[in-house]
N, C-alpha and C positions, 0 to 999 in steps of 0.2 A: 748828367744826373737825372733829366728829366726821363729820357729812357730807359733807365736800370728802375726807376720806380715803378714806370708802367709796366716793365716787364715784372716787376718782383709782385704787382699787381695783381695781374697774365694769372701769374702761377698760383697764388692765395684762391682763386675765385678757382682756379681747376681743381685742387685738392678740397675744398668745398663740396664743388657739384659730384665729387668723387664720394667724397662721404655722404652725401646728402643718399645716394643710389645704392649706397652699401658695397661698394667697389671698395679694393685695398688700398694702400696707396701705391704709386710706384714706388721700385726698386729694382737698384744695378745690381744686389749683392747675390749670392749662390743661392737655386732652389731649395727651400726648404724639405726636410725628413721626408714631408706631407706627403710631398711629391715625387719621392722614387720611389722605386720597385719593389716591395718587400721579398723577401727571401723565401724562398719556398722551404712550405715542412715534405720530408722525402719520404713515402712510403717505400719500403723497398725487400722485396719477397726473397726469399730463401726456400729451398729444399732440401736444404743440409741440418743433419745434427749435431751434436756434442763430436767433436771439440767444433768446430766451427761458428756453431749457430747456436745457440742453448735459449732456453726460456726462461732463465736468470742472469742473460744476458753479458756472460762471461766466456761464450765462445771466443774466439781468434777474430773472426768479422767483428762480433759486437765491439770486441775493444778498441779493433782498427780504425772501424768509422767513427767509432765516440771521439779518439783521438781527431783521424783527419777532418771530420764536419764540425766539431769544437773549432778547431784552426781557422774555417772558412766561413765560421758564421752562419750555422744551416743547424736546423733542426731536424731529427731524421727517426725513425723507429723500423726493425726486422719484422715481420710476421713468414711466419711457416705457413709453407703452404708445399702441396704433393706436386714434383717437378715440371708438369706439363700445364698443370692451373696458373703456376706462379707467370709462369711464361706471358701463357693466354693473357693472365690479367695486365701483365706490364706494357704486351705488346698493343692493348685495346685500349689503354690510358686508365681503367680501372685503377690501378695502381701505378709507382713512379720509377721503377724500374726493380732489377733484379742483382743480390749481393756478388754475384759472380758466377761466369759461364766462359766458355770456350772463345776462340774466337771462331767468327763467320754466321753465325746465326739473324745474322741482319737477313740471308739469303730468306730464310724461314719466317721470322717476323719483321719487317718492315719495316715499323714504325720505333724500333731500337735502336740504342747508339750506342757505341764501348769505347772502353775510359785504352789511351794508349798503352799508357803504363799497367802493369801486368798486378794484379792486387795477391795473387797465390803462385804458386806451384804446384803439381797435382803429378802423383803418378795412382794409376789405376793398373789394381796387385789381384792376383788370384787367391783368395783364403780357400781352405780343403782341410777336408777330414784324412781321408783316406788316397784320393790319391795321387801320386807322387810322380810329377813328372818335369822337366825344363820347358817352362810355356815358349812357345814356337808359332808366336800368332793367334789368332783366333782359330786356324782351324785347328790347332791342336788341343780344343776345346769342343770339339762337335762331339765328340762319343762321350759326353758326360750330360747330367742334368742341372741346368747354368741356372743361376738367378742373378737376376739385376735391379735397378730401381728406375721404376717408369718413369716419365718424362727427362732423363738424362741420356741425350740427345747423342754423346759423345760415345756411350754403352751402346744405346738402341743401332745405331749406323755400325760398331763396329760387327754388334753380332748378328745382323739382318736375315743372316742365311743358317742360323742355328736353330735345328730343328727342335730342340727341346731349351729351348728357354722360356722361364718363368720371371716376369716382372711384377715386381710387389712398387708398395708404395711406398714402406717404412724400412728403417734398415735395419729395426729389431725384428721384424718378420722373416728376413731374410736370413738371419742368422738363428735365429732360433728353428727354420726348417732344416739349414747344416747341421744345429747340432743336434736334430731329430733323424737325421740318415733321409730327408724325405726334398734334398737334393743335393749334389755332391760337389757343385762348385758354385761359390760367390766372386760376381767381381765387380768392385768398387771401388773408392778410394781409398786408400793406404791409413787415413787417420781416422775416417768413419770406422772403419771394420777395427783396431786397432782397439777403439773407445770403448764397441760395443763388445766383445769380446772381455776385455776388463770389466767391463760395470755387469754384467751376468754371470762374471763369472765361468768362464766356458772352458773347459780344459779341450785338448788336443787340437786344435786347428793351428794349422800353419798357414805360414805366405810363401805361396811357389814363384819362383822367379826364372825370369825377372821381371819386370812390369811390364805387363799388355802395352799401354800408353801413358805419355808421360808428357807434359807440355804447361802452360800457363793458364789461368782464369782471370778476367775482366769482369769491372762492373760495368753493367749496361742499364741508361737510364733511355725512358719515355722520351723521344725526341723534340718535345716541349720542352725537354728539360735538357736540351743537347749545349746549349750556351755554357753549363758549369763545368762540362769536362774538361776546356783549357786547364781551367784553376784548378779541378780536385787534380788532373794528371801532374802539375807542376808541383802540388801540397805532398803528394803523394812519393815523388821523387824526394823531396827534401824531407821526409820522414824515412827513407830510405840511409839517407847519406845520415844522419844528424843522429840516429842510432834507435830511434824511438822504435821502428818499425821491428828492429831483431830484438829488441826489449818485449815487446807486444807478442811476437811470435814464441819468446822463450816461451813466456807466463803461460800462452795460450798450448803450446806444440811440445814444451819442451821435454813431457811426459815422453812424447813416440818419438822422438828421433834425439841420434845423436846431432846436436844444430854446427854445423859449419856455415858461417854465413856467407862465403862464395861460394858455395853449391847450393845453399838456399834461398839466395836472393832473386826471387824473379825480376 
């Protein structure tokens, strides 16, 4: 007895001179909130429009992320930005990465990381006025006057050797020069041209086929921020399987294409 008193003594006189310093007390239990990580808010750049990307925030991205960064506990916002800025910014930490690009671009910027899992599909179509041909690669594109949209990395490499190409920044500029006769081929993506075509109203332009190129888009975040892509690539998959994501893509896509979801599912 007489030693469990002294000790229970011990202890009274330590939690004392504990408080007396303004120390906490001890404890065994789990760290507090205080003390872990907060979650990062995601800035994250876009050089896409409608349907993709919109400024009322009802593109195909805007709804994807709301859904998958709801799931994971993140807070996030799009800002537009012209394709080679958005880059810049993401890859300099300005901002926290970019809503979706190609893969391999890490070669180009550095300090980027990309999500495994594929967030779109992308085929890249030739719209035309007038002329009518079976696209046969890029060089079966050299004897016309081409427009593209600068900073779109995947466009600029393909047509590097095209003597008369014009790169704008918007994709209503682009299109409103086809339907002015003051250049004779666009090429871009399949749902961008699709969109703006409908909302101006543009009669005569077709899609030559069949697509230039065609492959998958990743988001890629600032590698500061490389730690979440485990979790969004896993959230990501299981938004795939569980049905949300071909729900998301109707609402968002289902204007332009007929939806098969084995052929559309990146």
């Amino acid at each position: 007895m007489g030693k469990a008193v002294f000790l229970s003594l011990l202890l009274l006189l330590a939690a004392l001179a504990a408080s007396a310093v303004g120390a906490p007390p001890p404890s065994s239990g789990p760290a507090t909130s205080a003390n872990s990580v907060p979650r990062p808010h995601l800035v994250l750049n876009s050089p896409f429009s409608a349907p993709l990307t919109t400024p009322e925030q009802d593109g195909f991205l805007d709804l994807l992320y709301a859904e998958l960064f709801r799931r994971l506990d993140l807070s996030f916002e799009i800002q537009l930005l012209p394709g080679e800025r958005a880059l810049w910014n993401a890859n300099a930490g300005l901002d926290d990465g970019d809503v979706c690009r190609i893969a391999g671009l890490e070669v180009h910027y550095p300090n980027l990381r990309r999500s495994r899992e594929a967030v779109l599909d992308f085929q890249m179509v030739v719209f035309s006025r007038w002329p009518d041909f079976v696209v046969d690669g890029a060089a079966s594109l050299l004897p016309y006057e081409l427009g593209i949209l600068r900073g779109w990395k995947i466009l600029e490499d393909v047509t590097a050797l095209h003597p008369r190409r014009v790169e704008l920044d918007q994709t209503e500029q682009l299109f409103r020069m086809l339907d002015h006769d003051r250049l004779d081929l666009v090429l871009i993506d399949r749902f961008l041209g699709q969109e703006i075509i409908d909302r101006l109203e543009i009669q005569g332009i077709k899609i030559l086929a069949p697509p230039l190129l065609s492959g998958n888009w990743y988001l890629y975040l600032h590698e500061s921020h490389q730690q979440l892509l485990p979790e969004i690539d896993r959230e990501l998959r299981r938004m795939k399987e569980d049905g949300s994501y071909e729900r998301i893509r109707r609402q968002a896509l289902g204007a332009f294409e007929e939806f098969n979801p084995e052929e559309h599912m990146p």
